[in-house]
MIGU-592431 format. One record per residue: residue in three letters; x, z, y of N, C-alpha, C in turn. Coordinates in steps of 0.05 Angstrom, whole numbers, padded with zeros to 5 digits, always signed. Each point is the difference from the previous one (the first is absolute). Layout:
# MIGU-592431
ALAXZYXZYXZY
...
This chain:
# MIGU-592431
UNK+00981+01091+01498+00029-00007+00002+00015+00016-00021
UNK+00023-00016-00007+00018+00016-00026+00023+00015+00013
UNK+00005+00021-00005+00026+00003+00015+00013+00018-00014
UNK+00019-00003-00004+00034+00025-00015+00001+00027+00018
UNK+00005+00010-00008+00002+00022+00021+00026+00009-00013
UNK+00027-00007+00013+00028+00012-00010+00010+00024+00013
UNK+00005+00020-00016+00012+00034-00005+00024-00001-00012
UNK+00022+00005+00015+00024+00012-00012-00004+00014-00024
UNK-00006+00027-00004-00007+00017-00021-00019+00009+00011
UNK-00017+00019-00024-00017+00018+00001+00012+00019-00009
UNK+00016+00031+00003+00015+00018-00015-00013+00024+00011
UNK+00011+00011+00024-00004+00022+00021-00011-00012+00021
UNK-00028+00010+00003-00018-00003+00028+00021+00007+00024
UNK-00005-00017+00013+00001+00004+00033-00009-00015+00016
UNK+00017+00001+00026-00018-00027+00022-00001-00035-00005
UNK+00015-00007-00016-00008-00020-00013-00018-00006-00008
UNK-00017+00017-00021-00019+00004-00018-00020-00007+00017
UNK+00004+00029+00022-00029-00004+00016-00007-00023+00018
UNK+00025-00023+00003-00011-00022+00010-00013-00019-00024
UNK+00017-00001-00024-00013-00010-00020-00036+00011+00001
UNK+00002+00020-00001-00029+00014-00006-00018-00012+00023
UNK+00007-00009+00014-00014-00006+00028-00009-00034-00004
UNK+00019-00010-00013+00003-00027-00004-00021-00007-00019
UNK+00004+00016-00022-00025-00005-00022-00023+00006+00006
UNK-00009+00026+00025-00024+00002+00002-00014-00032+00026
UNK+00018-00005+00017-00009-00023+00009-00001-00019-00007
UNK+00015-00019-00026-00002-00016-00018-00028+00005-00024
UNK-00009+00011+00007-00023+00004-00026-00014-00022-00007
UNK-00013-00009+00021-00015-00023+00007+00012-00030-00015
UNK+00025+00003-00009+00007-00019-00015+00016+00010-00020
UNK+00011-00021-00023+00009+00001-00021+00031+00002-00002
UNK+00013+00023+00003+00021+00017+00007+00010+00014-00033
UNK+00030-00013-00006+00012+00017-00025+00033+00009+00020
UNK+00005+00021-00008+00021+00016-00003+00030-00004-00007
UNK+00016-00015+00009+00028+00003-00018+00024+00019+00010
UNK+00016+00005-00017+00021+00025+00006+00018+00005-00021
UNK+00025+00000+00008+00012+00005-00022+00004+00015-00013
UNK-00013+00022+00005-00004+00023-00015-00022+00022+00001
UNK-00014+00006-00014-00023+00016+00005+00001+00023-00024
UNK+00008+00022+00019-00005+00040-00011-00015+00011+00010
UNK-00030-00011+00011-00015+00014+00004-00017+00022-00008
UNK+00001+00025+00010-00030+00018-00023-00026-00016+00004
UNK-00012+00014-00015-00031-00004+00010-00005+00002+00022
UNK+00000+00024+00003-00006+00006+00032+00005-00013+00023
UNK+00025-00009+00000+00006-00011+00026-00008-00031-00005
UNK+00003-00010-00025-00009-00026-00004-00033-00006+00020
UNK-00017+00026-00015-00021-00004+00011-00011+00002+00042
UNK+00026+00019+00004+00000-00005+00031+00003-00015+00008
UNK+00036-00014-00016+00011-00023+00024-00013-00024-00001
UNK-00003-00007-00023-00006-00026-00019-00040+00001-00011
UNK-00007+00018+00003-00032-00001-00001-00006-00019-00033
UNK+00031+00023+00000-00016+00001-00041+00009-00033-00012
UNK+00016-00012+00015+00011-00026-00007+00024-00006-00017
UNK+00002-00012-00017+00034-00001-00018+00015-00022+00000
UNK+00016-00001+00005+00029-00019+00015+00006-00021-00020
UNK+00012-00028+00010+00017-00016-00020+00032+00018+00005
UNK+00007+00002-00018+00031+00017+00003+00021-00021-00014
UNK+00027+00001+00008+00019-00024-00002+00007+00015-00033
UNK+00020-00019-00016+00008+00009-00023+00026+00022+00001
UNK+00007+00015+00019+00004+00025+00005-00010+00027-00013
UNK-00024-00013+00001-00021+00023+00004+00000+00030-00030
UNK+00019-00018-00014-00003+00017-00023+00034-00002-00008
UNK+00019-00005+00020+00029+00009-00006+00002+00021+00000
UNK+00019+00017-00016-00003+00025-00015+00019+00017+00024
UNK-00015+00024+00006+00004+00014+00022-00003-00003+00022
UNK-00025-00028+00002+00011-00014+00028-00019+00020+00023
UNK-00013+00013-00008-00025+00015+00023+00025+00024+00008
UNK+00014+00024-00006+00012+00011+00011+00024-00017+00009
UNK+00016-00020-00011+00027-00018+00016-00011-00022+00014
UNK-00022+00005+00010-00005-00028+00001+00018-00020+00023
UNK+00009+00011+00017+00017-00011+00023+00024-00011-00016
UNK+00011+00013-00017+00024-00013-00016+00000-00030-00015
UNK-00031-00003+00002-00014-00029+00001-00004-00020+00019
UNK+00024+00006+00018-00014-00016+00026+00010-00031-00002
UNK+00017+00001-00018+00021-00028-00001-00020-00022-00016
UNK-00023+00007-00016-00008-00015-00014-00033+00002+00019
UNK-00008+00014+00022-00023-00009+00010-00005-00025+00015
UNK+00029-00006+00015-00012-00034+00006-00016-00012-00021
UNK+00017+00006-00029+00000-00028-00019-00045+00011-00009
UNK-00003+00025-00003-00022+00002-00001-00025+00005+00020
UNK+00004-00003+00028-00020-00011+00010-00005-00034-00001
UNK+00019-00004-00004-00007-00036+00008-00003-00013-00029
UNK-00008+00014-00025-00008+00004-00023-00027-00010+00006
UNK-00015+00016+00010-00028-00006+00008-00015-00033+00009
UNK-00017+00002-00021-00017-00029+00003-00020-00001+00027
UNK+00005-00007+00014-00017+00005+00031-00020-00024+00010
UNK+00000-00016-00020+00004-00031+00020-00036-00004-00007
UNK-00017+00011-00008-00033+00000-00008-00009+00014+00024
UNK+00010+00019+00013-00004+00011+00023+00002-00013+00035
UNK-00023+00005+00022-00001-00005+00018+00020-00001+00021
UNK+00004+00027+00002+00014+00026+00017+00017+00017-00021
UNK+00023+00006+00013+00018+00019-00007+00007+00020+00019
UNK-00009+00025+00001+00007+00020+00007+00020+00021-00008
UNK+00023+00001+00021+00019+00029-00018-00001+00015+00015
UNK+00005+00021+00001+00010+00028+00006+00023+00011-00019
UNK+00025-00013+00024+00023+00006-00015+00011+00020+00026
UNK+00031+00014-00029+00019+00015+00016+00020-00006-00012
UNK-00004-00021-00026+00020-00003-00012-00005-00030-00010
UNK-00010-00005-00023+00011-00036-00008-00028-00009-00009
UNK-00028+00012+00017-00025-00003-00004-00006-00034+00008
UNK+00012+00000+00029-00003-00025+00022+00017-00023-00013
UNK+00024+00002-00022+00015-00020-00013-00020-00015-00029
UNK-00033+00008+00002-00005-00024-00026-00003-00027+00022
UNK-00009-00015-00028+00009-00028+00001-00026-00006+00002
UNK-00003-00023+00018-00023-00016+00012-00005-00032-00005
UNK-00028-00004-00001-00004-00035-00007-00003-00012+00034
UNK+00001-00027-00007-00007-00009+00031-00022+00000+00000
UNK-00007+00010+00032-00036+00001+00007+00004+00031+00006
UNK+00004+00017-00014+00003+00029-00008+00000+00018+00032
UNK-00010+00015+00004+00011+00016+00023+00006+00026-00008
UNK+00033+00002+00013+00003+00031-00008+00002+00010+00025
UNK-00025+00032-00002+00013+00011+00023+00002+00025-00016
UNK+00026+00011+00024+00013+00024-00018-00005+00025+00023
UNK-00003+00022-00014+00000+00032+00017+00021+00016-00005
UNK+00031-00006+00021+00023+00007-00002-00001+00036+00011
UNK+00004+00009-00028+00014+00035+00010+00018-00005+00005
UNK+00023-00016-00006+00026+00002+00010+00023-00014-00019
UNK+00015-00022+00016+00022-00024-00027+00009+00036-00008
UNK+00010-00013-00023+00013+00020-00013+00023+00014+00010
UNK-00005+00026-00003+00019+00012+00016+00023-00003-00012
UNK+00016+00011-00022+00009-00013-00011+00021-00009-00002
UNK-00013-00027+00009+00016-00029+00001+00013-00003+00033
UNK-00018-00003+00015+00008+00002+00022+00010+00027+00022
UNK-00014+00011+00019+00013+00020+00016+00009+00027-00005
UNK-00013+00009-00033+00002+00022+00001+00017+00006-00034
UNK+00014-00019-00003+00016-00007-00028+00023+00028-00006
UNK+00010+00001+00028+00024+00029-00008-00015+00027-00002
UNK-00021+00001+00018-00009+00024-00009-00011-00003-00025
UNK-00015-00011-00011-00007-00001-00032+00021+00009-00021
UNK+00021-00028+00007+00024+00010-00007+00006+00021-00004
UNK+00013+00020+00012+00006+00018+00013-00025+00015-00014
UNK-00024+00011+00005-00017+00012-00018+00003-00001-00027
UNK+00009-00026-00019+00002+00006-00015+00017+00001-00024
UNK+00030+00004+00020+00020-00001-00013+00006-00023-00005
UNK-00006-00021+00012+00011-00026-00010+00020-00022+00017
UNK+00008+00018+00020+00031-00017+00019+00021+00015-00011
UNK+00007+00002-00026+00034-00010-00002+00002-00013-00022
UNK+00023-00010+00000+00017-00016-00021-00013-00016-00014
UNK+00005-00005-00031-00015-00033-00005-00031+00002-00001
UNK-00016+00024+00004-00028+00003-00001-00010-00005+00023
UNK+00017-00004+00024-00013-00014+00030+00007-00025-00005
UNK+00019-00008-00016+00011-00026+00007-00027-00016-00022
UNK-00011+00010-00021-00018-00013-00016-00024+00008+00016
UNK-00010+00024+00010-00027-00001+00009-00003-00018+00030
UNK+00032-00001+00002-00014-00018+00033+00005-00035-00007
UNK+00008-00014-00021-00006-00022-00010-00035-00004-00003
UNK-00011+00031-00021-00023-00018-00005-00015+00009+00023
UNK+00003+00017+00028-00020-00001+00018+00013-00027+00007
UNK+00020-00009+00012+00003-00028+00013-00018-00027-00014
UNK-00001+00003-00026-00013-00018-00010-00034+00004+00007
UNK-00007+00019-00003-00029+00008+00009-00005-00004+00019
UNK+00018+00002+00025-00005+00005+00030-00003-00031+00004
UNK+00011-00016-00005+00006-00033-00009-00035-00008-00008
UNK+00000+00010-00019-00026-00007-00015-00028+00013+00019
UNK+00013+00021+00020-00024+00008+00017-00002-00016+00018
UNK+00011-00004+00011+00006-00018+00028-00006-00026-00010
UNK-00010-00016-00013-00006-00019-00017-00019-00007+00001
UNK-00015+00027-00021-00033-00002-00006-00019+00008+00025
UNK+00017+00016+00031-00016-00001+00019-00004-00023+00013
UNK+00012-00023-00009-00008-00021+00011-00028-00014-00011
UNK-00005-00001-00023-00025+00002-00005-00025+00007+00002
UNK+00017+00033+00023-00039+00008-00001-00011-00011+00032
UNK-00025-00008-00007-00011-00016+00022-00001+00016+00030
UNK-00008+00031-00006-00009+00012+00018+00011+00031-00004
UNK+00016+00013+00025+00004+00029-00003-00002+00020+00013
UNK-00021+00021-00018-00011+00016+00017+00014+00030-00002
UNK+00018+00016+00020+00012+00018+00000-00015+00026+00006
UNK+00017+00030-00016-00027+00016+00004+00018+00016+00026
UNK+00014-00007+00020+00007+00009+00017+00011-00023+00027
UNK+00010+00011+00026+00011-00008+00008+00041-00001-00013
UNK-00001+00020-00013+00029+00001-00008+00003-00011-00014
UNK-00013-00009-00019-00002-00022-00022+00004-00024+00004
UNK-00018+00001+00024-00003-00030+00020+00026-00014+00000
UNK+00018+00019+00008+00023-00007+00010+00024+00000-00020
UNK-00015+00016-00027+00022-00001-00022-00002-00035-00012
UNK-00024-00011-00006-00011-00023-00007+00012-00019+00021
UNK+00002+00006+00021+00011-00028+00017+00026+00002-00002
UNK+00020+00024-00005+00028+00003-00002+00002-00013-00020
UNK-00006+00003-00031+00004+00000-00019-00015-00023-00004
UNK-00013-00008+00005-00022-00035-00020+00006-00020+00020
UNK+00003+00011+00032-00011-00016+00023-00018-00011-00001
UNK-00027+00020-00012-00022-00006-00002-00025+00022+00028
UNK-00016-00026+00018-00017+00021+00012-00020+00012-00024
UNK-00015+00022+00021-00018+00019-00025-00021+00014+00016
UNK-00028+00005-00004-00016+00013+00011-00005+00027-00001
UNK+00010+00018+00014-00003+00032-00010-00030+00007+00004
UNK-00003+00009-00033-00025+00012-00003+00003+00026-00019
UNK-00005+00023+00019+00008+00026-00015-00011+00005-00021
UNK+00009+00016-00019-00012+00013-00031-00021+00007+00014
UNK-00022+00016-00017-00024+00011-00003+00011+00037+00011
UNK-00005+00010+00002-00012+00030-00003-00026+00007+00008
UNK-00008+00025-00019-00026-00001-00006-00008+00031+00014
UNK+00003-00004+00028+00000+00021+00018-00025+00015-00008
UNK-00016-00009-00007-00027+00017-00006+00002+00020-00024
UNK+00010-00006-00018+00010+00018-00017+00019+00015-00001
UNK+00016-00004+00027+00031+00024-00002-00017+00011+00030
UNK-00016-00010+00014-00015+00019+00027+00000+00037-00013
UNK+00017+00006+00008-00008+00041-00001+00005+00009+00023
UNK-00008+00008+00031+00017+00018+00015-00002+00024-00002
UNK-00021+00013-00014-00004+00032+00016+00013+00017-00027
UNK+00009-00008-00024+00024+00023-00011+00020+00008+00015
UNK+00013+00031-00010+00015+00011-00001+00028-00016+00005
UNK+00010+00006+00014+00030-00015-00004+00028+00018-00005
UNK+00010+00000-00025+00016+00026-00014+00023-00004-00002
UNK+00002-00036-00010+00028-00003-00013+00014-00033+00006
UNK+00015-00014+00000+00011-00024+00004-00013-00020-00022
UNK+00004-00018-00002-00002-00018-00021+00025-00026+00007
UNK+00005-00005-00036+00008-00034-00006-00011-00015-00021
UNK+00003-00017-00004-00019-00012-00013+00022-00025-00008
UNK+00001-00009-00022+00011-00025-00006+00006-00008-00034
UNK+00002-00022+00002+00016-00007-00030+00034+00013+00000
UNK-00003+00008-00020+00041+00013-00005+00005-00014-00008
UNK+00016-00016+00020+00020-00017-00014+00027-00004+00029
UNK+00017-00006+00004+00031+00007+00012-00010-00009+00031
UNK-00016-00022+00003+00001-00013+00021-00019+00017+00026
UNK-00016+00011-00027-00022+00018+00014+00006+00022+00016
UNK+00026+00006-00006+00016+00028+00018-00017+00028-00005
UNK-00013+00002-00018-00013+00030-00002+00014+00023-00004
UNK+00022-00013-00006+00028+00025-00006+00012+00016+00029
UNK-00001-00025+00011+00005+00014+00036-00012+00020+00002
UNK-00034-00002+00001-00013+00014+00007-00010+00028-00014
UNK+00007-00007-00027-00002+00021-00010+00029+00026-00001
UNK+00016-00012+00012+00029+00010+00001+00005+00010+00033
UNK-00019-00006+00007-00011+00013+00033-00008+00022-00005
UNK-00025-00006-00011-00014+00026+00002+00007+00017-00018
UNK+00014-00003-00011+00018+00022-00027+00019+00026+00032
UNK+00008-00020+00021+00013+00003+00012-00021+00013+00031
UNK-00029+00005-00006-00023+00017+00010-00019+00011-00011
UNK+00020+00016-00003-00021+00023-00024-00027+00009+00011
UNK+00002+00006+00025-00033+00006+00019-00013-00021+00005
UNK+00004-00018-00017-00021-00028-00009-00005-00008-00019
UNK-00026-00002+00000-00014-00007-00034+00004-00033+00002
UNK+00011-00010-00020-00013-00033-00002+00001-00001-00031
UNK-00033-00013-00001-00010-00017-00030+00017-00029+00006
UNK+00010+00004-00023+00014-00035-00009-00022-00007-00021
UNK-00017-00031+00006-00012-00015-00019+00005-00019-00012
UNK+00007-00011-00028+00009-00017-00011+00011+00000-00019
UNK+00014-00037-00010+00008+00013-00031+00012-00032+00008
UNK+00022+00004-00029+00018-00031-00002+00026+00013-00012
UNK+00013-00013+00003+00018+00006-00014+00034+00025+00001
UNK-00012-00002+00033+00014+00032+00006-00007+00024+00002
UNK-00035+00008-00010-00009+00014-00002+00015+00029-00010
UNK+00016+00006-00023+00012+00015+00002+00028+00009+00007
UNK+00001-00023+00013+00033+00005+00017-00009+00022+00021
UNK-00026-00020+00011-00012+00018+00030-00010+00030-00012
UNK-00008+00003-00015-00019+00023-00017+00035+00025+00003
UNK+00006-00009-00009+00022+00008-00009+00020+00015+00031
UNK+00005-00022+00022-00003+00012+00023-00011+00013+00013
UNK-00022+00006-00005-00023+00014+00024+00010+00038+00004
UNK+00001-00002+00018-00001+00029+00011-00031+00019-00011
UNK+00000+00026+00004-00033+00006-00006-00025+00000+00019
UNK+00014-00008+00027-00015-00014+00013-00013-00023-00006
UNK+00015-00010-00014-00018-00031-00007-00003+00003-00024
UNK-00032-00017+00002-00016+00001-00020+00005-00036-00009
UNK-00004-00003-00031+00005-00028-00003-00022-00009-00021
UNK-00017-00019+00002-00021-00010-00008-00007-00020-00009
UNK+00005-00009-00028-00004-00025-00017-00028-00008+00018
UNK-00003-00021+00012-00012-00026+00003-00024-00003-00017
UNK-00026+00002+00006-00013-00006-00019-00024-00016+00009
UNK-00013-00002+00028-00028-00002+00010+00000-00002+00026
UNK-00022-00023+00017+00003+00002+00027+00002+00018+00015
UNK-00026+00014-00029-00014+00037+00010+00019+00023+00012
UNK+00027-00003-00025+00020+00019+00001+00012-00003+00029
UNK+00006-00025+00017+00018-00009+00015-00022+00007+00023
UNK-00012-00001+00000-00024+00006+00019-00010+00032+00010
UNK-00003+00011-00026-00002+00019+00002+00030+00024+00018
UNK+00026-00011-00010+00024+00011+00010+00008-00007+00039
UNK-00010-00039-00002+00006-00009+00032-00024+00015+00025
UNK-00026+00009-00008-00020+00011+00014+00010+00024+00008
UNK+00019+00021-00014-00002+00024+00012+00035+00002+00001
UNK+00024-00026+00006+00015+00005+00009+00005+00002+00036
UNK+00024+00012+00001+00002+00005+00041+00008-00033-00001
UNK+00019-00009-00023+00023-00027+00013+00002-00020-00037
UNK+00002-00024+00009+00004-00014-00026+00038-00011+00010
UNK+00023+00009-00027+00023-00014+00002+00004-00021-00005
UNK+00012-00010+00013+00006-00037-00009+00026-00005-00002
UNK+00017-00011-00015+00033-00003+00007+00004-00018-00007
UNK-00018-00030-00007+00006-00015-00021-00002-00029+00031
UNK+00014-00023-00010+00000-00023+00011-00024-00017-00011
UNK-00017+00003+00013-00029-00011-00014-00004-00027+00008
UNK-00014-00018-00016-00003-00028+00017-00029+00004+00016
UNK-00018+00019-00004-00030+00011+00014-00001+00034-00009
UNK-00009+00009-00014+00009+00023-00013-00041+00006+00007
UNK-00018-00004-00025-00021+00006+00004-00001+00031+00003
UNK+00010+00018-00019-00010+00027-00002+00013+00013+00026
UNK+00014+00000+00020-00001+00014+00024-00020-00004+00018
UNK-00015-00023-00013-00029-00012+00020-00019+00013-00016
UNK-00002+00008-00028-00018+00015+00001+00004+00029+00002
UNK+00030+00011+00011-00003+00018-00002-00009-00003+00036
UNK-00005-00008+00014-00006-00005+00029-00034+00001-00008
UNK-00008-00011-00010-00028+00007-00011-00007+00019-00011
UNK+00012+00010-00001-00003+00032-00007+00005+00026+00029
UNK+00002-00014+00021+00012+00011+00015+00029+00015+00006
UNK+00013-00005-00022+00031+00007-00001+00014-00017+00012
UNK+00014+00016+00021+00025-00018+00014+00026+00000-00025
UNK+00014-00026+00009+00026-00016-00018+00022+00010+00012
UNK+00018+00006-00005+00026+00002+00002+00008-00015-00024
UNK+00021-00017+00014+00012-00025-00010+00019-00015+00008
UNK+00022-00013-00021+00025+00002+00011-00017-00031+00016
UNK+00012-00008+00021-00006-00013+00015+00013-00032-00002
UNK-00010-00015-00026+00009-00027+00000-00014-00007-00015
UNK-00007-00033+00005-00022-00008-00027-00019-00007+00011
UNK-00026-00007-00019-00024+00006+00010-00024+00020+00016
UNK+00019+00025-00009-00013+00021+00013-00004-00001+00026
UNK+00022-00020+00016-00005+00005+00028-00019-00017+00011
UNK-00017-00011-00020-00020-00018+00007-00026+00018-00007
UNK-00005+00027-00007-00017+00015-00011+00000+00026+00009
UNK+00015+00010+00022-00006+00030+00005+00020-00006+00032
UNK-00020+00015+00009+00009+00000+00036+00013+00027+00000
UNK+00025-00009+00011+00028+00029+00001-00029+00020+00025
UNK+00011+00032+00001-00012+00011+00004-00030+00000+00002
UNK-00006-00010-00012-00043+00004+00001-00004-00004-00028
UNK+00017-00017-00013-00016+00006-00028+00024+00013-00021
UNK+00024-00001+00015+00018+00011-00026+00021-00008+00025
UNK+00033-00004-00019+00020+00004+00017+00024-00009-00023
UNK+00016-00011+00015+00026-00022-00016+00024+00028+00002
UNK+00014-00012-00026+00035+00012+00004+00013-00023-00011
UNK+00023-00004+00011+00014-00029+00007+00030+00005-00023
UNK-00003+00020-00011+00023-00006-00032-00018+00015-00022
UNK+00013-00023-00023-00019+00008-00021+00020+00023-00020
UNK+00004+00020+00007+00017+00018-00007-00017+00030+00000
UNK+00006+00029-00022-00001+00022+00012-00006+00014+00023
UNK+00019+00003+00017-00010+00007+00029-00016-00009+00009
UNK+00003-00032+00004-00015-00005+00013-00029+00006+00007
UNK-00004+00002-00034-00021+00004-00002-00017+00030+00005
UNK+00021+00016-00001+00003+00029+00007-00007+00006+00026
UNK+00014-00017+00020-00010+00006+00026-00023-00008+00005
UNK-00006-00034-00012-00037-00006+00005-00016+00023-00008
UNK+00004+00024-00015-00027+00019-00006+00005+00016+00012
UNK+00021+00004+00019+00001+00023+00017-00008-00017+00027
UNK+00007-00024+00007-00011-00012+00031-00030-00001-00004
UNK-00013+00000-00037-00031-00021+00006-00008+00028+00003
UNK+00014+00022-00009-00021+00028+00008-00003+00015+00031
UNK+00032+00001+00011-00014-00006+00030-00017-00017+00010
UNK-00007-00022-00015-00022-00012+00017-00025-00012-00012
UNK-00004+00018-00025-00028-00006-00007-00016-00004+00011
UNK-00010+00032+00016-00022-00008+00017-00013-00020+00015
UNK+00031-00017+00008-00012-00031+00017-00011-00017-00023
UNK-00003+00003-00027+00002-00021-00015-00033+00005-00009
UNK-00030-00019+00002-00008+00009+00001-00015-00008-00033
UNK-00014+00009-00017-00019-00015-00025-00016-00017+00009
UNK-00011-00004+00013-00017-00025+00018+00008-00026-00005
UNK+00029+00007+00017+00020-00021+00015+00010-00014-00029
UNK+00004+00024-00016+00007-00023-00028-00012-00005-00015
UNK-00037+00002+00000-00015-00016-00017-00007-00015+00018
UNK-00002-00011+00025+00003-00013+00013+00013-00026-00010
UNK+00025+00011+00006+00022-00027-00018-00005-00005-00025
UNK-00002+00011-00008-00004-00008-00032-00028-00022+00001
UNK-00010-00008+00015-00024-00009-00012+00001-00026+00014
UNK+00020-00012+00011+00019-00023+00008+00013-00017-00022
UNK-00001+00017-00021+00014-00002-00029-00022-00005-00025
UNK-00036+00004+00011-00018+00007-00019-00006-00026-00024
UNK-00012+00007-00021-00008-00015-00013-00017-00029+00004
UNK-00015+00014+00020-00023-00017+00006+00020-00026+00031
UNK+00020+00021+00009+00014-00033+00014+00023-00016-00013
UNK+00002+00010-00021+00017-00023-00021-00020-00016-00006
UNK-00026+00013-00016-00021-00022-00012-00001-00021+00017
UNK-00008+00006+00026-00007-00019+00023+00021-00016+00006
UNK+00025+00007-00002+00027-00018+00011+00000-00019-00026
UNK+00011+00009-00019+00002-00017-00026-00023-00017-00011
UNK-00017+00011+00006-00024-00022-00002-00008-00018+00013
UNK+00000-00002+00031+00007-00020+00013+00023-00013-00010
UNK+00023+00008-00005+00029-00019-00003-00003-00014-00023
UNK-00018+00001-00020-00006-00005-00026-00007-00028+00001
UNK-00026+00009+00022-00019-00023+00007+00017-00024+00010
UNK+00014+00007+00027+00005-00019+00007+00034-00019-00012
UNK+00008+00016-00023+00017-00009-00012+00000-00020-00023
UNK-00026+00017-00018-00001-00012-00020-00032-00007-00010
UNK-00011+00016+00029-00039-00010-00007-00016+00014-00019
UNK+00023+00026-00006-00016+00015-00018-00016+00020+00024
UNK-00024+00003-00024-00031+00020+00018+00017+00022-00009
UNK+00002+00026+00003-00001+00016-00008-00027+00023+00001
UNK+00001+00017-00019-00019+00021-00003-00009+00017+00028
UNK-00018-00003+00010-00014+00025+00012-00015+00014-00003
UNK-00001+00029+00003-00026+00007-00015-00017+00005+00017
């Protein structure tokens, strides 16, 4: 069988990636190319996510500055996914979060799509963006919210096209039927609990973990613990607020360019607690930090609450602010003890690699009749 396999971008690894990565290893068995509108991959990660594979990329791909601005490009990505010649192909597969699920299809064609989430964006979460990035006042809201209207237009459009939608949450579930009034099958990301499994280290210091960027809220958290000096927390990551946050940190906090699963692994195994403050649509890395045996503290909305059981594997705070977050590390330390490492590789393995393979590969079958790979 021929099949597309459609990627928003390839830029900065994350949980996207690793469903992509999941996708290509069960597609092996047939004749599978790559498109995306953009690809900054190293080597290295090329060869993890992508198993050494190289992308069709839209004519973007070489606009000048476009890998560090690249969001400032968003007005012209409709016009370059649906650029793409698709119509020689069986199956179309996306894994979108953004305008992956909008190419263009022949009749006969089946698209099924693997929704992270409609664009935030456009729809529910437009003022905070906004608002993150300086862009609600005067004629610069009045021009940036023209061309989201036109996009949001153009999203709600092209979801009518895709045949089949598979959501990587229940919260998604419900963002896709608000927003498309489309049903959707939740089938969680991958985590690869076998490789974040550590219980018996040391436990010394907190951890966060994330891409820097506004929505991610790392600033909260690092502006907490500035605000608990008799707490160590490693911040991991990198993007484009990296030295705003760098720049905040108290000398309690340690701050750590992003580089390796190894690195992130190595820091979640021998933390007491992993921070979360962010509105996630699933939020893989608090599941592997549960595979690691680290309980979550996490602001309490999103996906997360589909991934960590309040007291046994971690514990919610209900504003995504300072304090709030201040009091969760003083309530989760009265009550560590109940919280047990077991209990959260336990959970985490509800989330494992091997029951995505099994979910998505059945859904495959009976969607579009593709075999997929077993080994």
């Amino acid at each position: 069988m021929k099949i597309a396999l459609i990627h928003d971008w390839v830029i900065h690894p994350g949980g996207a990636e690793k469903v992509l990565k999941e996708l290509l290893f069960l597609l092996q068995k047939h004749e599978v190319e790559i498109f995306t509108v953009l690809d900054f991959l190293n080597e290295d990660d090329r060869s993890y996510y992508l198993n050494g594979k190289q992308t069709n990329t839209s004519f973007l791909q070489n606009y000048p500055r476009i890998k560090k601005n690249y969001r400032y490009y968003l007005p012209f990505f409709p016009r370059a996914i649906q650029r793409f010649d698709l119509k020689d192909y069986d199956v179309i597969i996306s894994s979108s979060h953004s305008v992956a699920k909008g190419v263009k299809k022949r009749e006969g064609q089946i698209h099924i799509c693997y929704c992270h989430t409609p664009m935030r964006y456009l729809w529910d979460q437009r003022k905070e963006y906004m608002d993150d990035y300086r862009l609600n006042f005067g004629l610069r809201k009045v021009v940036i919210d023209k061309i989201l209207n036109r996009i949001k237009r153009w999203d709600l459009k092209t979801s009518e096209k895709v045949d089949h939608f598979i959501s990587n949450s229940k919260n998604i579930q419900n963002r896709i039927k608000n927003c498309y009034n489309r049903d959707s099958e939740v089938i969680y990301p991958p985590v690869d609990n076998v490789f974040y499994n550590n219980i018996n280290a040391v436990r010394t210091h907190y951890v966060t973990a994330s891409r820097m960027v506004p929505y991610k809220k790392m600033c909260l958290i690092v502006e907490a613990f500035s605000n608990l000096p008799d707490h160590k927390l490693v911040v991991i990551g990198d993007g484009p607020d990296y030295n705003k946050i760098s720049t905040q940190a108290a000398s309690n906090i340690e701050i750590i360019r992003y580089d390796s699963n190894q690195l992130l692994r190595h820091y979640l195994k021998r933390a007491k607690g992993f921070v979360f403050a962010s509105n996630e649509d699933f939020g893989i890395t608090p599941v592997e930090a549960m595979a690691c045996g680290t309980p979550v503290i996490a602001y309490g909305k999103g996906g997360i609450l589909e991934t960590v059981i309040e007291n046994k594997t971690g514990m919610f705070y209900q504003h995504q602010g300072v304090k709030s977050i201040i009091d969760a590390i003083y309530k989760f330390e009265s009550m560590i003890d109940q919280i047990k490492a077991e209990d959260c590789v336990e959970q985490a393995k509800k989330f494992s690699v091997p029951v995505f393979r099994s979910r998505i590969s059945q859904y495959l079958k009976e969607k579009a009749g593709i075999d997929c790979y077993h080994p």
